[in-house]
C-alpha positions in Angstrom: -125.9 -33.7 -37.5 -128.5 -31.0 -36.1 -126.2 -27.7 -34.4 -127.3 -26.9 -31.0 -125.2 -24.3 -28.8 -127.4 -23.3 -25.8 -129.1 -26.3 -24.3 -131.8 -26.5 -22.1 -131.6 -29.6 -19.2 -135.0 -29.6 -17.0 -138.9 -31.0 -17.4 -140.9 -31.8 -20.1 -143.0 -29.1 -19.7 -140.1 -27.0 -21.2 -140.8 -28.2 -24.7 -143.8 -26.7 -25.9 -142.9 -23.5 -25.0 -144.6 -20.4 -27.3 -142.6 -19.4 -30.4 -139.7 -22.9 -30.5 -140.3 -23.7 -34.2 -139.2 -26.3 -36.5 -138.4 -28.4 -33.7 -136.9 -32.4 -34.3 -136.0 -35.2 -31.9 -132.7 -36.8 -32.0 -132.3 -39.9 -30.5 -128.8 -40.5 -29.7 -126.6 -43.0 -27.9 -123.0 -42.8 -26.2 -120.1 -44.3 -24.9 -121.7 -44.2 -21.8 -125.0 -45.3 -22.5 -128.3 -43.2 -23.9 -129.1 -40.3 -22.4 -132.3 -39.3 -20.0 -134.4 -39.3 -23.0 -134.0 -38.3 -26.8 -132.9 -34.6 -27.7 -135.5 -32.0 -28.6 -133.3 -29.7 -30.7 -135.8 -26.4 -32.4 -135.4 -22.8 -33.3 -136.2 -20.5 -30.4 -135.4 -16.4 -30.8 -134.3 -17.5 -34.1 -131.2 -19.3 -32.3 -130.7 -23.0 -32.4 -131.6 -24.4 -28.6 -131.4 -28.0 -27.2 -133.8 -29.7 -24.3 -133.1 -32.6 -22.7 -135.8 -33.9 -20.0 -133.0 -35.2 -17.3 -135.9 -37.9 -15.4 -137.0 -38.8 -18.7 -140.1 -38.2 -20.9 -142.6 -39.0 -17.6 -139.8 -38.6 -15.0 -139.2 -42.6 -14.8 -135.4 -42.0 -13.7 -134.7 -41.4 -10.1 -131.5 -38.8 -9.4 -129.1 -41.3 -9.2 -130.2 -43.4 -12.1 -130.0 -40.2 -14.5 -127.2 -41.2 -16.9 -125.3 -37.7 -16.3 -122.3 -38.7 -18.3 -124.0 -39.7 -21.2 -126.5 -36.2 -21.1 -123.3 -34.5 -20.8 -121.5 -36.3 -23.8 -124.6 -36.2 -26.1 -125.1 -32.4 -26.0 -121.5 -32.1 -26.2 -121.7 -33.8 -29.6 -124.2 -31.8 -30.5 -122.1 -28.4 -30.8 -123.1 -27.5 -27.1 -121.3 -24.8 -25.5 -123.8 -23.7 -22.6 -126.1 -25.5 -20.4 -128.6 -24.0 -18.2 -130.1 -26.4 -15.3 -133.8 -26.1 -14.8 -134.0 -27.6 -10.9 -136.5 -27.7 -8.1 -134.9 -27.1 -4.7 -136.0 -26.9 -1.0 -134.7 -23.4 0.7 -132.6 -23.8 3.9 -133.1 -20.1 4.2 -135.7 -18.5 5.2 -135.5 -15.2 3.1 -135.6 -17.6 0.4 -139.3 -18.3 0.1 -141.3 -20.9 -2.0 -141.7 -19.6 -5.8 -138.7 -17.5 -5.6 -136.1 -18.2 -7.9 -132.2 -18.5 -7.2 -128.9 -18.7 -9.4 -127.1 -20.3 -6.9 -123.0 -19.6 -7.1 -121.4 -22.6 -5.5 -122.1 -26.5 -4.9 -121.7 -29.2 -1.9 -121.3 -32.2 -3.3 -123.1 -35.0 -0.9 -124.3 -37.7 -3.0 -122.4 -41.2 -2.8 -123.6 -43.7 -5.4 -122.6 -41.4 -8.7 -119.8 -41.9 -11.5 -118.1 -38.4 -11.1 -116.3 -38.0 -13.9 -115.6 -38.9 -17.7 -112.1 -39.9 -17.3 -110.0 -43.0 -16.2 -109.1 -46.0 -17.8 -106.2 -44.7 -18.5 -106.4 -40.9 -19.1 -106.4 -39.0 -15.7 -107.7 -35.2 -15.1 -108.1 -33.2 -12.0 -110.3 -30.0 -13.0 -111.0 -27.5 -11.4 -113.9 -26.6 -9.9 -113.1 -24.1 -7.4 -116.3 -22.3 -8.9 -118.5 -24.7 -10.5 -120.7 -22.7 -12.2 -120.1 -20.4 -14.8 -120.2 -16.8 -13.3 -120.7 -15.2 -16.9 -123.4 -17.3 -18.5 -125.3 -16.8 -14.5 -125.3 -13.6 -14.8 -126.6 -13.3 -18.5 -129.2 -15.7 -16.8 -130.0 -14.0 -13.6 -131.3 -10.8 -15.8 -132.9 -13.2 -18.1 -135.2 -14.6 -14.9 -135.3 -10.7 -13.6 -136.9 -9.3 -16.4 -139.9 -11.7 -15.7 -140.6 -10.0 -12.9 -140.2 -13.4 -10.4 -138.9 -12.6 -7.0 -134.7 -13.8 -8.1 -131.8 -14.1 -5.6 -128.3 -14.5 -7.1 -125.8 -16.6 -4.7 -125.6 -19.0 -2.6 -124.2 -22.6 -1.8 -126.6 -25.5 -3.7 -126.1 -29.0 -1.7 -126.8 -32.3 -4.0 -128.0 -34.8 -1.5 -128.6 -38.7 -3.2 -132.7 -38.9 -2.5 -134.3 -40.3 -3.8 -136.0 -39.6 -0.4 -136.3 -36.0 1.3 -134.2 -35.3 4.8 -135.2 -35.8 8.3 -135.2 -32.7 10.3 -131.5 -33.6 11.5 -129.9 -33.7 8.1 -131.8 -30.5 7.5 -130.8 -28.8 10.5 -126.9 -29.8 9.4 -126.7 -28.4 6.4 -128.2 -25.3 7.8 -125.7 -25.1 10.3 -123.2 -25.9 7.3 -124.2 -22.6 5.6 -125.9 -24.3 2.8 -128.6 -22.4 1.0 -130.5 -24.1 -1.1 -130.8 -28.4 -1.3 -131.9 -30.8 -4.4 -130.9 -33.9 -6.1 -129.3 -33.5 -9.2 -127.0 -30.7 -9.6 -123.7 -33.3 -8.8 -122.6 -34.7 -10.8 -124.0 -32.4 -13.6 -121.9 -29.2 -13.0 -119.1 -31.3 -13.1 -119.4 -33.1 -16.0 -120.4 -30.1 -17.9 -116.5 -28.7 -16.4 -115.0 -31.5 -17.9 -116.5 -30.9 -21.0 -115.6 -27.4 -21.3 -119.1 -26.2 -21.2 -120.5 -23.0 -19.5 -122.4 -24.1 -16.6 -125.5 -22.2 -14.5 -128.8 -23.6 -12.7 -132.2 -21.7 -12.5 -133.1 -23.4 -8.9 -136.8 -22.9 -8.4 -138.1 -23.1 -4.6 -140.5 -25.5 -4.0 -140.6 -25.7 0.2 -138.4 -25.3 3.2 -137.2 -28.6 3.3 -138.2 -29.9 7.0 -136.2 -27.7 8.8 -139.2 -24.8 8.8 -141.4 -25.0 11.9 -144.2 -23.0 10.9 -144.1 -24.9 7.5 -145.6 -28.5 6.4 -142.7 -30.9 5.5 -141.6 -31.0 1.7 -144.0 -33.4 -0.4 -143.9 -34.2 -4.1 -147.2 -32.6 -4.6 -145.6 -29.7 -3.2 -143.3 -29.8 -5.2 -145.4 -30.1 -8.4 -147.6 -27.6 -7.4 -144.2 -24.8 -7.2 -143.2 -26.1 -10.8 -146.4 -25.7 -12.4 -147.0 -22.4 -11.1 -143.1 -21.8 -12.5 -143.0 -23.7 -15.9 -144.3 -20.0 -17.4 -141.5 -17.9 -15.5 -139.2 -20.4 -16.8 -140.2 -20.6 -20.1 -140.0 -16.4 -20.2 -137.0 -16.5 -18.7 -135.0 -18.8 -21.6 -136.8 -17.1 -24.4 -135.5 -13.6 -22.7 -131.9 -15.3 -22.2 -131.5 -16.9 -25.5 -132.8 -13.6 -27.4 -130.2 -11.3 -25.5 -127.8 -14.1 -25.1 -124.0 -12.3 -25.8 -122.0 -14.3 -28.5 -118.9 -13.7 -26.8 -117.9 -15.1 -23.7 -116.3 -13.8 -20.5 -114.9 -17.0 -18.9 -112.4 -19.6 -19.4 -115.0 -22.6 -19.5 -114.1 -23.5 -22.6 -110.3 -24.1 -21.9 -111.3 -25.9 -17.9 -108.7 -28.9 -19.6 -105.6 -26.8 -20.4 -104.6 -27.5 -17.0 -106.0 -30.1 -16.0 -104.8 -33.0 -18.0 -101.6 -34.6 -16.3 -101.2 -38.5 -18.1 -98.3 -38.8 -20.8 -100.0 -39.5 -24.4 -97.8 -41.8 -25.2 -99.3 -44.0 -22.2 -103.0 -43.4 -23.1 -104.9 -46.8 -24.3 -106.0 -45.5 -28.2 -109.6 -47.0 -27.1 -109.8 -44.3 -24.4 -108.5 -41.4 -26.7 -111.3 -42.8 -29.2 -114.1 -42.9 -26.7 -113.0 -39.5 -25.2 -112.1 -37.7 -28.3 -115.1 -35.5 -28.4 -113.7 -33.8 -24.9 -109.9 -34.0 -25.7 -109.5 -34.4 -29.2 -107.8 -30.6 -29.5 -105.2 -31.7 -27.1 -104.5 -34.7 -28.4 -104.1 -34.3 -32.4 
């Protein structure tokens, strides 16, 4: 099967970027379902680079239908180490403007309706995700979005509400008052997922609006929202072509080991049909 160790989650738009080459869709199918949509998997910077479009080819999937687990799984199959989150976002600050850029450094987790995590049934974890995303691969991406020349903030807490509808002012005003920084739809359970799967994590959040929480601001609306991403699709696509051509081969973290510690059931009480299905994620633990 087609190699793939950088992958791309985020919009269509993302996949006729200038100079991917030799590119081939996979169409692949889980434990957990299919994923979003089938697997564009082409040569970018001369480096093998995987996109996924996370709503679907035509966005048909609303953020808590996306079949995280099942994204997660297939790239992991696919030789996937990193994963870099292309997400719109509404600012709850106001020094972080519409078209800016953020790498945000932490996550609130305030959705309700989502399967969290790949294990059970059998086989429990408790990882940790003390900081969910991966602070090496951000940075490699934060000086990847820099060099475009886009206005780029690095840090800040990202809070996943459920949607799909936007906040009222109140629910805006709260998670101001919470410290949040930046709000969208989609980052939980991603980032999580991606920890249990021992892949580097990090999120290019594009601004879009202030939310409703902005006074001298029109309330957030899809073609808002649009508008923002259009205007961004070229930074973006700059951006990854900049990170995957500098990309370091080595990594400073301990992503890929986020299980070492985390696994707690005796294998000699595991069901063999949960081993099987999860062998992709613990098979080096349990020969």
């Amino acid at each position: 099967m087609t190699k793939a160790t950088l992958a791309i989650i985020g919009g269509s738009g993302l996949y006729h970027m200038k100079g991917l080459v030799d590119a081939e869709t996979l169409d692949l199918d889980t434990p957990f379902g299919k994923p979003s949509a089938p697997i564009t998997v082409g040569t970018l910077e001369g480096k093998q680079v995987a996109f996924l479009a996370r709503h679907g080819i035509g966005h048909h999937i609303t953020p808590s239908e996306v079949p995280y687990r099942a994204n997660i799984y297939a790239l992991k199959t696919l030789g996937v180490e990193r994963i870099i989150s292309i997400s719109a976002c509404g600012s709850l600050r106001e020094d972080y403007a519409p078209g800016h850029i953020v790498i945000p450094d932490n996550i609130f987790d305030f959705t309700k309706n989502r399967p969290r995590t790949f294990f059970g049934e059998g086989l429990v974890t408790h990882i940790s995700v003390a900081d969910p995303f991966c602070d090496d691969l951000s940075g490699q991406l934060e000086s990847a979005v820099r060099a475009t020349g886009a206005t780029t903030h690095h840090g800040g807490s990202f809070i996943t509400i459920e949607g799909p509808r936007f906040s009222t002012k109140a629910e805006s005003q709260t998670y101001r008052s919470w410290g949040m920084s930046i709000i969208g739809m989609t980052a939980c359970p991603e980032a999580f997922l991606a920890r249990e799967a021992e892949m580097c994590y990090a999120t290019m959040a594009h601004v879009t609006d202030y939310d409703v929480w902005h006074v001298s601001e029109s309330p957030v609306t899809v073609e808002m929202v649009i508008q923002t991403l259009n205007k961004n699709t070229e930074v973006a696509q700059a951006a990854i072509r900049n990170l995957v051509r500098d990309m370091k081969p080595e990594k400073d973290c301990a992503c890929e080991s986020a299980l070492s510690a985390a696994l707690i059931t005796d294998p000699k009480v595991i069901p063999a049909e949960t081993l099987e299905k999860l062998r992709p994620l613990v098979g080096k633990y349990y020969k």
